[in-house]
Backbone as numpy.savetxt, mean C-alpha at the origin, in Angstrom:
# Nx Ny Nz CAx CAy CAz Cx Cy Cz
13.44 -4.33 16.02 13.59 -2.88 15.88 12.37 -2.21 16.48
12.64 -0.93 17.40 11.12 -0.39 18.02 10.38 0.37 16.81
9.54 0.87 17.83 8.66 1.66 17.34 9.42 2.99 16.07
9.01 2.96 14.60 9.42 3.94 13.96 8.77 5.11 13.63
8.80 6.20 13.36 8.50 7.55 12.97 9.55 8.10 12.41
9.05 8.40 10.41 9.80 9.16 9.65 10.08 10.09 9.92
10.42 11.39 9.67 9.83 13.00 9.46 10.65 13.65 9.26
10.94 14.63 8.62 11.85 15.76 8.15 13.42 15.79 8.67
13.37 15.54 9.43 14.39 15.45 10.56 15.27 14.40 9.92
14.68 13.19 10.42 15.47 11.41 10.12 14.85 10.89 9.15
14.48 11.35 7.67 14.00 10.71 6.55 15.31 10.28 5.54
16.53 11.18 6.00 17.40 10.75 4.97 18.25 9.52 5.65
18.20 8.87 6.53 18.51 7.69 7.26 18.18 6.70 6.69
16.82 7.11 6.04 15.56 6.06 5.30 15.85 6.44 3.89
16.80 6.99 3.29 17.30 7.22 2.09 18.55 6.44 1.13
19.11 5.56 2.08 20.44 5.23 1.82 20.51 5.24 0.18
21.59 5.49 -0.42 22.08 5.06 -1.69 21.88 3.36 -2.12
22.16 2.47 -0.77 22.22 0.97 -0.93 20.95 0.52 -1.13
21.08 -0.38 -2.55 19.61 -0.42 -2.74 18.86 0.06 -3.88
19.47 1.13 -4.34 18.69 1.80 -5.30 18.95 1.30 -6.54
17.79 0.90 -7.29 17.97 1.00 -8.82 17.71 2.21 -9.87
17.87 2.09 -10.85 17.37 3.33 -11.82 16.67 2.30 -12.90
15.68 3.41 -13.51 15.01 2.85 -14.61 14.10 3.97 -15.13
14.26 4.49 -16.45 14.25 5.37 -17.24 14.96 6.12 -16.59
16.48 6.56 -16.21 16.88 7.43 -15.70 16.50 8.31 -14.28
15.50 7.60 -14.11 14.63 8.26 -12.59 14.94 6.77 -11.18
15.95 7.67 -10.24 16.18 6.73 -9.19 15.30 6.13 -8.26
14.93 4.59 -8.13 14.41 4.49 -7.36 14.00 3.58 -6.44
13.51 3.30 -5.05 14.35 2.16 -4.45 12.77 1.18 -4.32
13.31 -0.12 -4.72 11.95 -0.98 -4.36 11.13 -1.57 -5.41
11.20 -0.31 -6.49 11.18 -0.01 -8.08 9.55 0.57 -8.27
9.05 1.58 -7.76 7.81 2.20 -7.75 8.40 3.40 -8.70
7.64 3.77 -9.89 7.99 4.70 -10.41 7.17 6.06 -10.09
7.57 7.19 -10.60 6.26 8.34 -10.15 5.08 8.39 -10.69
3.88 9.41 -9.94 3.14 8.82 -10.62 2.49 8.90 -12.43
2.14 8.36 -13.04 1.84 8.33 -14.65 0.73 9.16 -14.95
-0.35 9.38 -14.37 -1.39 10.19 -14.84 -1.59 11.39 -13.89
-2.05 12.52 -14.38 -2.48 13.77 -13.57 -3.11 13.30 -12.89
-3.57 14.31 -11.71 -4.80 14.14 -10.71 -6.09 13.96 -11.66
-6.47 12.84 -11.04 -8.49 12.58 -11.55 -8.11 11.81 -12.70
-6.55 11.54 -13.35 -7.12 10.92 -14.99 -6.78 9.61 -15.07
-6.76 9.03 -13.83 -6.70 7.07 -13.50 -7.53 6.79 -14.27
-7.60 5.84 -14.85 -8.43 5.26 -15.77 -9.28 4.21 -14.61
-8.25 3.65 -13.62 -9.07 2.84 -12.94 -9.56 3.23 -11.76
-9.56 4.48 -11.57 -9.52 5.14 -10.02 -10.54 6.09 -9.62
-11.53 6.28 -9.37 -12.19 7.68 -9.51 -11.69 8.65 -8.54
-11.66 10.05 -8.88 -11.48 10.65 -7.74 -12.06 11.13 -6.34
-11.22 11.00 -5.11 -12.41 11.50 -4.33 -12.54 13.01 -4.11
-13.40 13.57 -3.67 -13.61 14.93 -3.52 -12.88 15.84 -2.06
-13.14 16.97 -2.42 -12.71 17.64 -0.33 -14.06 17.24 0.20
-15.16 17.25 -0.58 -16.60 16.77 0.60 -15.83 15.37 1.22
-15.02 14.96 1.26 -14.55 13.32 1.39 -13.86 13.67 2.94
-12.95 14.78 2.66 -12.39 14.82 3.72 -13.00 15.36 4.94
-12.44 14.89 5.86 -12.64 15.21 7.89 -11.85 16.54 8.00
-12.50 17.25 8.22 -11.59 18.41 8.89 -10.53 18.36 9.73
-9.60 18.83 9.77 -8.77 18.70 10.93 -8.98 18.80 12.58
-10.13 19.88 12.21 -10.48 20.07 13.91 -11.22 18.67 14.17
-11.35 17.95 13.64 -11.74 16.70 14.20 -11.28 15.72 14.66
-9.67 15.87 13.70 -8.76 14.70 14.31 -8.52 14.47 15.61
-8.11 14.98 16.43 -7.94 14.60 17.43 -8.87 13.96 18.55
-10.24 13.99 18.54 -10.96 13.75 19.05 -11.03 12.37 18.23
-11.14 12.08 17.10 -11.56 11.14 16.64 -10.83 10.01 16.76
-9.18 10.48 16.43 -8.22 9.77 16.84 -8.30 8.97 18.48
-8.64 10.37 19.57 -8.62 9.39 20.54 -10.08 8.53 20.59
-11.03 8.65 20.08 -11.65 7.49 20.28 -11.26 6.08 19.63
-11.23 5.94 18.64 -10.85 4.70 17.98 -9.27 4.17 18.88
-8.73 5.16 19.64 -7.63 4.54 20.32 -8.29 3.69 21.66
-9.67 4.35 21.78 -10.40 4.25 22.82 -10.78 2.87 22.86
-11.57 2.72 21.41 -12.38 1.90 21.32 -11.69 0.57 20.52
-10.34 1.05 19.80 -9.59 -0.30 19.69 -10.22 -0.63 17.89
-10.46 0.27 17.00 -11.15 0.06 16.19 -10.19 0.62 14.66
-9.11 0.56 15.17 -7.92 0.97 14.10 -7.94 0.24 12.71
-7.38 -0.07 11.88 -7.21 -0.99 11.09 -6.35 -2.15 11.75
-5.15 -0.96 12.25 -3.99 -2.01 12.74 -4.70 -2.79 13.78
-5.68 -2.65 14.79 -6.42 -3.76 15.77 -6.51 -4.90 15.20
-7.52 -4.71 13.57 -7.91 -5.55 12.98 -6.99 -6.92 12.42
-5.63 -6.67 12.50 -4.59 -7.28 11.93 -3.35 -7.67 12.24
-3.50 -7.60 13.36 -2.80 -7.89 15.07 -1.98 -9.56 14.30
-2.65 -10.31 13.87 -1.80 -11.18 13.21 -1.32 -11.73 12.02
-1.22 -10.74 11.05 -1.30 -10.52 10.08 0.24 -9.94 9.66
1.24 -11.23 8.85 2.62 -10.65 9.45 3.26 -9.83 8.10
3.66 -9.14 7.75 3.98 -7.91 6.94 4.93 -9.34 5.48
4.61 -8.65 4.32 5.49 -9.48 3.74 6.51 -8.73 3.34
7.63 -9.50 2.33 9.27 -9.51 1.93 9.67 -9.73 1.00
9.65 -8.33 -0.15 9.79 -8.41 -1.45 11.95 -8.62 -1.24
12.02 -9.28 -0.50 13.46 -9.36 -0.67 14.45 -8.85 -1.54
14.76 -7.80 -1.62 15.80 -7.67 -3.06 15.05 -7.11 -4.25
13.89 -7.72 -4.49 12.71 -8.12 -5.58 12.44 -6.42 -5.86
12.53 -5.82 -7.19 12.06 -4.44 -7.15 10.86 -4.77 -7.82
9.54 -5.16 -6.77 8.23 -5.25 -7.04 7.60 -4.36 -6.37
8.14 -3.42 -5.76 7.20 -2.45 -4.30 5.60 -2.01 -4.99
6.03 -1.76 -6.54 4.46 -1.57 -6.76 3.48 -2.41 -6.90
3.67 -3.50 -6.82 3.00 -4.90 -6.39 3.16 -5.35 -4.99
3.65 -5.15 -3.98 3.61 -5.60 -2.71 2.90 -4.86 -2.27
2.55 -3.32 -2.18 2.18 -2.43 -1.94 0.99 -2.65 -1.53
0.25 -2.52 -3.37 -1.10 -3.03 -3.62 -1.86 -4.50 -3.01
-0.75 -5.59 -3.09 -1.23 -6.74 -2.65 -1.87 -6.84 -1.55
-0.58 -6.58 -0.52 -1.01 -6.12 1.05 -2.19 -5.74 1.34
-2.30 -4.52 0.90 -3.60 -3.45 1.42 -4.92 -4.27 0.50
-4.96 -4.82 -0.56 -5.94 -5.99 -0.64 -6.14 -7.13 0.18
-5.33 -7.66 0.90 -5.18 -8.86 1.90 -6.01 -8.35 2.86
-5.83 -7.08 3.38 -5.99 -5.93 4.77 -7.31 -5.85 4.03
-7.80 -5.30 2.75 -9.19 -5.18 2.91 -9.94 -6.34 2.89
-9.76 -7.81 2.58 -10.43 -8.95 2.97 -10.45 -9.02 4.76
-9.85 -8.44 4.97 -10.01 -8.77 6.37 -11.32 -7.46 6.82
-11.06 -6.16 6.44 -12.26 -5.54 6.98 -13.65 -5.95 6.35
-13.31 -6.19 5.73 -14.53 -6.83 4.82 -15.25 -8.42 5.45
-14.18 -8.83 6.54 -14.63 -9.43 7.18 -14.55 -11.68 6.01
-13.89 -11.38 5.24 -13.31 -12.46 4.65 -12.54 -13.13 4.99
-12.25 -14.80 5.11 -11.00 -15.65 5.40 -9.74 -14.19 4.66
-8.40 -15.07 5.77 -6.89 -14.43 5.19 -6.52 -14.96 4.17
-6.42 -15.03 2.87 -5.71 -15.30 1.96 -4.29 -14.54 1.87
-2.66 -15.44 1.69 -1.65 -14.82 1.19 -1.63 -15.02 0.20
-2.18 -13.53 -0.74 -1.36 -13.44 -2.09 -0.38 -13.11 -2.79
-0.35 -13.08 -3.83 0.33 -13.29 -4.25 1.37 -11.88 -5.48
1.86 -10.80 -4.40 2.59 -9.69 -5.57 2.71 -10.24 -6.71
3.60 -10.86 -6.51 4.44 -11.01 -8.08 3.50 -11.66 -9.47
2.20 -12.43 -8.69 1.21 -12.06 -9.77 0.38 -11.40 -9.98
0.49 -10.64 -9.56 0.39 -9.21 -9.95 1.50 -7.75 -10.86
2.86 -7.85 -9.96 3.70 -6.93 -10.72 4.13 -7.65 -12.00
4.57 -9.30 -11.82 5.40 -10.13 -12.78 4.50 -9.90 -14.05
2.68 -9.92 -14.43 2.79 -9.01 -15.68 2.99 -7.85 -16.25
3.05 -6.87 -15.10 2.94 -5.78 -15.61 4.53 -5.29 -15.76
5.93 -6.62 -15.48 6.92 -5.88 -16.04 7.40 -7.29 -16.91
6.25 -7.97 -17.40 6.73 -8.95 -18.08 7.75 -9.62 -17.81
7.67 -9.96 -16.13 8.06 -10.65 -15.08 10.06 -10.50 -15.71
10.05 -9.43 -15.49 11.48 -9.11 -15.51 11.34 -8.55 -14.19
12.61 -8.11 -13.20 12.89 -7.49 -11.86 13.02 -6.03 -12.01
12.22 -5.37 -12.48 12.09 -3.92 -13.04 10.76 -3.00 -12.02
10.87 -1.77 -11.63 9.85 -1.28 -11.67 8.66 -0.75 -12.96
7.97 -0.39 -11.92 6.78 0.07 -12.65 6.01 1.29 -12.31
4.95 1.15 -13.01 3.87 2.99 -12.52 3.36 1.87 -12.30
2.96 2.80 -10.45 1.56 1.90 -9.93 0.17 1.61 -10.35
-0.27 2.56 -11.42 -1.31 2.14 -12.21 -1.69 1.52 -13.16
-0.28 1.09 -13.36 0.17 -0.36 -14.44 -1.03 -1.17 -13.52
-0.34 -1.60 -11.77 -0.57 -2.75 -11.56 -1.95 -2.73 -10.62
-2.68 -1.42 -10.88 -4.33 -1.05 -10.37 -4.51 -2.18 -11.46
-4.61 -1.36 -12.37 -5.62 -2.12 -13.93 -5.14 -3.96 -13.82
-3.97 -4.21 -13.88 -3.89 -5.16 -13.43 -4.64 -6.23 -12.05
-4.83 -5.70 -11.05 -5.50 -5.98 -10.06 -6.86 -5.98 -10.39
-7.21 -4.85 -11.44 -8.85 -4.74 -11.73 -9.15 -6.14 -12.57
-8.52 -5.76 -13.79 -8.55 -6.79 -15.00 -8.26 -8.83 -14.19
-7.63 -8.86 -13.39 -6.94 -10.24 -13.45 -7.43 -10.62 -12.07
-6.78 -9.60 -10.88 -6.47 -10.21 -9.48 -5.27 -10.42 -9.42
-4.96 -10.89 -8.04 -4.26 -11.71 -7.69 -4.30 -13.36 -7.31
-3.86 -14.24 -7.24 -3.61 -15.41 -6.87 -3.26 -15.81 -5.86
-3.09 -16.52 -5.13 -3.47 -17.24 -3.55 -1.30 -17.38 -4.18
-0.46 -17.17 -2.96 0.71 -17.41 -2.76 0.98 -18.70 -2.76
0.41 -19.31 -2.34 0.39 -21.34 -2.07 0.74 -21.39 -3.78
0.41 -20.98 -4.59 -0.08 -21.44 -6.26 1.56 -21.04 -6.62
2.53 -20.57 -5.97 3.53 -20.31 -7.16 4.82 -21.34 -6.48
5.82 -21.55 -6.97 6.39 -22.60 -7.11 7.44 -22.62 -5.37
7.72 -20.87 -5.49 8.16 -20.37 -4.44 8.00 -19.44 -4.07
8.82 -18.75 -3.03 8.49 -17.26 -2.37 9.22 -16.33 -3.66
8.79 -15.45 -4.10 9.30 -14.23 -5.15 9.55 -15.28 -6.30
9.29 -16.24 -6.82 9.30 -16.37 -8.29 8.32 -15.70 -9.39
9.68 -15.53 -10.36 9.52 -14.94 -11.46 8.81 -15.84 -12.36
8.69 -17.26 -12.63 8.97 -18.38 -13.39 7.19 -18.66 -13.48
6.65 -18.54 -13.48 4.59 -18.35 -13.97 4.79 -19.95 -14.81
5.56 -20.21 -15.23 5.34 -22.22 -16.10 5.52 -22.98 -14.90
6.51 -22.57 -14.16 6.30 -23.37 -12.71 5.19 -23.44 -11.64
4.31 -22.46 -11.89 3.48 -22.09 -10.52 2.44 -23.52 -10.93
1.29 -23.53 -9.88 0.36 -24.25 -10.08 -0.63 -23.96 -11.74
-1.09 -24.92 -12.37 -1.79 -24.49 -13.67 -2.88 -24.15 -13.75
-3.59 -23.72 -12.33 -4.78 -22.91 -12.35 -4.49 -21.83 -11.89
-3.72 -21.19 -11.69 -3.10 -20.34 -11.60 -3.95 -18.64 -11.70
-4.08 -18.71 -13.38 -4.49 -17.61 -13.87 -6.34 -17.43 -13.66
-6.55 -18.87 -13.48 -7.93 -19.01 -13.39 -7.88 -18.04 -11.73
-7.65 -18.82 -10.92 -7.81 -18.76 -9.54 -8.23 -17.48 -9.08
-6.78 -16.55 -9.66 -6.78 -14.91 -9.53 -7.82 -14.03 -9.62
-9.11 -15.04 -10.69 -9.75 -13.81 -10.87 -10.93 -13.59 -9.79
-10.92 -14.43 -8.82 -11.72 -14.51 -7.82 -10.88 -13.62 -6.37
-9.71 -13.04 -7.12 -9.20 -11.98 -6.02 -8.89 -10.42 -6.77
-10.41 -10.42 -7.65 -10.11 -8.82 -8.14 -10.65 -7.56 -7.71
-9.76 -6.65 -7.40 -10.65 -5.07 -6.83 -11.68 -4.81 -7.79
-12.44 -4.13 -7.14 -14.10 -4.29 -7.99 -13.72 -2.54 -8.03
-13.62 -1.41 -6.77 -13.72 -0.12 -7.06 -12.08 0.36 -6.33
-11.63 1.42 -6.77 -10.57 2.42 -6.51 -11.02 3.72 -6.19
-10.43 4.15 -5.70 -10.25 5.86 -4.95 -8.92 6.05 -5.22
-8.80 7.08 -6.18 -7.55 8.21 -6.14 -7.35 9.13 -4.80
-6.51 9.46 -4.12 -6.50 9.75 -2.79 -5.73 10.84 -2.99
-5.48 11.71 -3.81 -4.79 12.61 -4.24 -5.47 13.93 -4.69
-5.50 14.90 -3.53 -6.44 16.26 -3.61 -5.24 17.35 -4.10
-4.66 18.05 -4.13 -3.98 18.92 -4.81 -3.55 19.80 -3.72
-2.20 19.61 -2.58 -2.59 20.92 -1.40 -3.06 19.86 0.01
-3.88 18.95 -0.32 -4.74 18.52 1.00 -4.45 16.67 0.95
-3.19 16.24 0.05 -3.33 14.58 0.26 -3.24 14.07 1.31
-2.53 15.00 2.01 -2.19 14.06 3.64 -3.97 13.91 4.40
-4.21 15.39 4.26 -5.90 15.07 4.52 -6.40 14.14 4.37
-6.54 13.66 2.87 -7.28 12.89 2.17 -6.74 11.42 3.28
-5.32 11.05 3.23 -4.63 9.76 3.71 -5.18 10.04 5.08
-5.24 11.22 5.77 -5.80 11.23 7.21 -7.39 10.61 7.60
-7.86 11.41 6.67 -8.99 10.75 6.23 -9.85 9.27 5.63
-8.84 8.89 5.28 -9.16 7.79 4.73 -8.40 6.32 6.15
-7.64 6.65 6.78 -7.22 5.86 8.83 -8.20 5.93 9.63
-8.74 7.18 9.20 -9.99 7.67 10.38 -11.01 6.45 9.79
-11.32 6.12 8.16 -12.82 5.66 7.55 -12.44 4.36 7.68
-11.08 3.86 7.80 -10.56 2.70 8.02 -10.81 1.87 6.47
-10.33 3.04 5.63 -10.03 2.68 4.32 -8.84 2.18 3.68
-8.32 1.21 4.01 -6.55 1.20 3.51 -6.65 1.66 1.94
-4.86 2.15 1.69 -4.36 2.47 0.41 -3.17 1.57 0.11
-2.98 1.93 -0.75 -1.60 1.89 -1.43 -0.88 3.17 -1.25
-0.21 3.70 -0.87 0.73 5.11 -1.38 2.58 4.77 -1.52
2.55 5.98 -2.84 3.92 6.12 -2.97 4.45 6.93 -3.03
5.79 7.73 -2.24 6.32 8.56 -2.35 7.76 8.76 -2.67
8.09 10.01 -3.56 8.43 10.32 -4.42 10.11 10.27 -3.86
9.92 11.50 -2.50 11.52 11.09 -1.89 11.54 9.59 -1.29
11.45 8.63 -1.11 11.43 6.99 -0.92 11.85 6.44 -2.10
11.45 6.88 -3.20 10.76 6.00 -4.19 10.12 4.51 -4.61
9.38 4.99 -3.22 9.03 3.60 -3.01 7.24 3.51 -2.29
6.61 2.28 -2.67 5.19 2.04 -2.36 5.43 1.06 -1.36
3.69 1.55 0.04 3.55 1.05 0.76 2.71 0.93 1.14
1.87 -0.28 1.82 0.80 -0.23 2.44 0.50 1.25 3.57
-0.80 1.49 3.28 -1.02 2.50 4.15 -2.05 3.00 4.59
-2.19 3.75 5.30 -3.42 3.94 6.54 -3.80 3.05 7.90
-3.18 2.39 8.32 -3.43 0.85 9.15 -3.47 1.91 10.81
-3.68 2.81 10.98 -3.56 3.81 12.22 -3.08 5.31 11.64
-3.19 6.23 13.08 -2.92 7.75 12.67 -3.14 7.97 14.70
-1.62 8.83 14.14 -1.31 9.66 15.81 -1.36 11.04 15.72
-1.87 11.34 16.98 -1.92 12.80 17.51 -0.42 12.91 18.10
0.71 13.51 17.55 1.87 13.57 17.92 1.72 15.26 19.07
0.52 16.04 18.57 0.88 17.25 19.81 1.50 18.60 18.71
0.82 19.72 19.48 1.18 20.78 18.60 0.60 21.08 17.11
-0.45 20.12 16.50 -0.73 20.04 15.38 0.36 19.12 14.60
0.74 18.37 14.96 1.79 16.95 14.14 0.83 16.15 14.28
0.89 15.49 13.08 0.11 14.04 13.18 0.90 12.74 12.10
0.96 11.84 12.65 1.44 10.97 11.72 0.44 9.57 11.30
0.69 8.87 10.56 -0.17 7.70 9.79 0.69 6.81 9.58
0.38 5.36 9.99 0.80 4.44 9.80 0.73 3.92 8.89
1.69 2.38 8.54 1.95 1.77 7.41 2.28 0.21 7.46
2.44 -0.40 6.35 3.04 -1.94 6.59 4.07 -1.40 5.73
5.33 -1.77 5.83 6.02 -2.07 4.51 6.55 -3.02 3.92
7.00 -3.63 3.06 7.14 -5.36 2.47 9.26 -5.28 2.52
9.25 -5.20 3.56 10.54 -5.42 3.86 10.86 -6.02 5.06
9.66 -7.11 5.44 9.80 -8.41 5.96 9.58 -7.83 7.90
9.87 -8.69 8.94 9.60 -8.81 10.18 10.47 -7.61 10.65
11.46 -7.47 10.53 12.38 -6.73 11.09 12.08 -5.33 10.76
12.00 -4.83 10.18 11.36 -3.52 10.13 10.54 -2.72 10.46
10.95 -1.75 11.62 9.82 -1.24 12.08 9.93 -1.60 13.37
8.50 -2.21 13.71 7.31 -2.83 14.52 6.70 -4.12 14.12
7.58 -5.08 13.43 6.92 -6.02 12.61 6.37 -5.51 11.46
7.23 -4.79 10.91 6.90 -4.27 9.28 6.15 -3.27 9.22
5.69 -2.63 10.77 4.91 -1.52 11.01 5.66 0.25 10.87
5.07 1.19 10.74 6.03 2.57 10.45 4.91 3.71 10.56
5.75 4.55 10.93 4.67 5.71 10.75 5.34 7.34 10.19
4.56 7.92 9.56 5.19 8.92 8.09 4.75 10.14 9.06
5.36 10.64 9.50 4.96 12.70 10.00 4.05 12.89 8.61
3.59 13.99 8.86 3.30 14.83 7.76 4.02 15.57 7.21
4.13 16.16 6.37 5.50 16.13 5.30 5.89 14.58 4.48
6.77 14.07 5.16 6.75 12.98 4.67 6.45 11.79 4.18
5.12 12.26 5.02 3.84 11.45 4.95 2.88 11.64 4.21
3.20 12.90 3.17 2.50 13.18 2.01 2.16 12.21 0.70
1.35 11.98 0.46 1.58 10.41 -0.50 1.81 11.62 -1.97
2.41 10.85 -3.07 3.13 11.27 -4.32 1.48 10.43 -5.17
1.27 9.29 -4.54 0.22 8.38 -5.37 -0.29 7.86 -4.24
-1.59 7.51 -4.38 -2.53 7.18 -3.23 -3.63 7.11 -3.79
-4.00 5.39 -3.56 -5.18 4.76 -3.70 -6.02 3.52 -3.01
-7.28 4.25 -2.35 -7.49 3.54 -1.66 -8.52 2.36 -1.87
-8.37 1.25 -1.93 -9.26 0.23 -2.01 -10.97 0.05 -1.17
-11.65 -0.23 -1.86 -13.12 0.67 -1.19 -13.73 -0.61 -1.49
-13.89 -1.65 -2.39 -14.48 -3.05 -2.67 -13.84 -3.63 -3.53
-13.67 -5.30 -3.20 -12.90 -6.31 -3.61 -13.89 -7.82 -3.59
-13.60 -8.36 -4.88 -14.58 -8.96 -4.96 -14.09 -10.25 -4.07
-15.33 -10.62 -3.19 -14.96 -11.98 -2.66 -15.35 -13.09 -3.08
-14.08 -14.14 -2.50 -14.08 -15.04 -2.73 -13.91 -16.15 -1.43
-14.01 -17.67 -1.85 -14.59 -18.31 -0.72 -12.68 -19.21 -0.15
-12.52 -19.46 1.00 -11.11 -19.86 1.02 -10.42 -18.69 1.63
């Protein structure tokens, strides 16, 4: 599939009915719920400020250099192949996982594939349910994730089957700090801002209902349009190799958090 771009226009294409679950009565596909706490009251997240953000009159210049200079996120990850919550309504765990994988790599760490589902599978008491993505922050803070090799298979639910160091392993893949990426009026800023610092997130939005890796690039579309790239965990075929990019508007994140330090580990 080529090159994609959401936006106002062709977002309900990216809407289908097929697919969707419900849970508490709120529809939603992938199983990311909205978000749970006001702006600033993450328990695990601090907020960032407007001193945080790049002005707009800057984007474009800035944009074309890093196109210049090849210094994107997405450069960084050129082989790095998108994963495939298959079916699996874990999006608020693939989400997060990803964009932790992506920050071992700017961080300049071996690739580890980890492991979503140990991550979402406690926070829905490994039933096939969504969740609030800040279930599975605190989760990521508190535990980690686990190296993918450790579970029995691809998307198991079944934690007695995985390897029995299992729980140990994880905690040598835990986020140390968070950024709430959510300004009131200015998030796309903030998400613009944060492609330019080559900060990946997590974001989820509300018409999708669904979480995705994000920030991995950002285009000067012309006229004042700009869009921001993404991974999403709906495997090779999607996209650009799981690659996408959100207009603004659509590209507004609902929840957005960006990963800033992760503790390393060796492997």
């Amino acid at each position: 599939m080529p090159y994609l771009l959401i936006n106002d226009d062709n977002y309900l294409a990216h809407t289908s009915t097929v697919g969707y679950i419900h849970f508490g009565g709120i529809r939603l596909l992938g199983g990311c719920l909205p978000r749970k706490t006001a702006f600033g009251m993450c328990s695990v997240a601090a907020p960032i400020s407007e001193a945080d953000l790049i002005p707009r009159s800057e984007w474009p210049d800035r944009i074309r250099e890093k196109d210049r200079e090849h210094t994107w996120i997405k450069d960084l990850i050129e082989d790095i192949d998108p994963m495939d919550q298959d079916g699996l309504n874990y999006c608020h765990g693939y989400g997060p996982t990803m964009a932790a994988m992506i920050n071992r790599r700017i961080q300049n760490q071996p690739h580890v594939l980890l492991s979503a589902e140990s991550i979402a599978g406690p926070v829905t008491r490994w039933r096939n349910d969504g969740a609030y993505p800040e279930d599975d922050l605190q989760q990521f803070v508190e535990f980690g994730a686990c190296p993918a090799s450790m579970m029995d298979r691809p998307l198991s639910r079944n934690p007695e089957k995985w390897d029995k160091n299992w729980e140990t392993e994880r905690l040598k893949y835990r986020v140390v700090e968070w950024k709430d990426g959510l300004i009131p009026g200015k998030s796309f800023d903030a998400a613009m801002s944060g492609a330019l610092r080559n900060r990946i997130g997590a974001a989820g939005f509300v018409w999708w209902g669904h979480e995705v890796c994000y920030g991995i690039h950002a285009q000067d579309l012309g006229g004042g349009k700009y869009s921001i790239g993404g991974i999403n965990s709906w495997g090779k075929d999607y996209g650009e190799n799981g690659r996408f990019y959100l207009q603004e508007g659509k590209g507004t994140p609902d929840i957005h958090y960006f990963y800033i330090e992760q503790m390393k580990a060796a492997g």
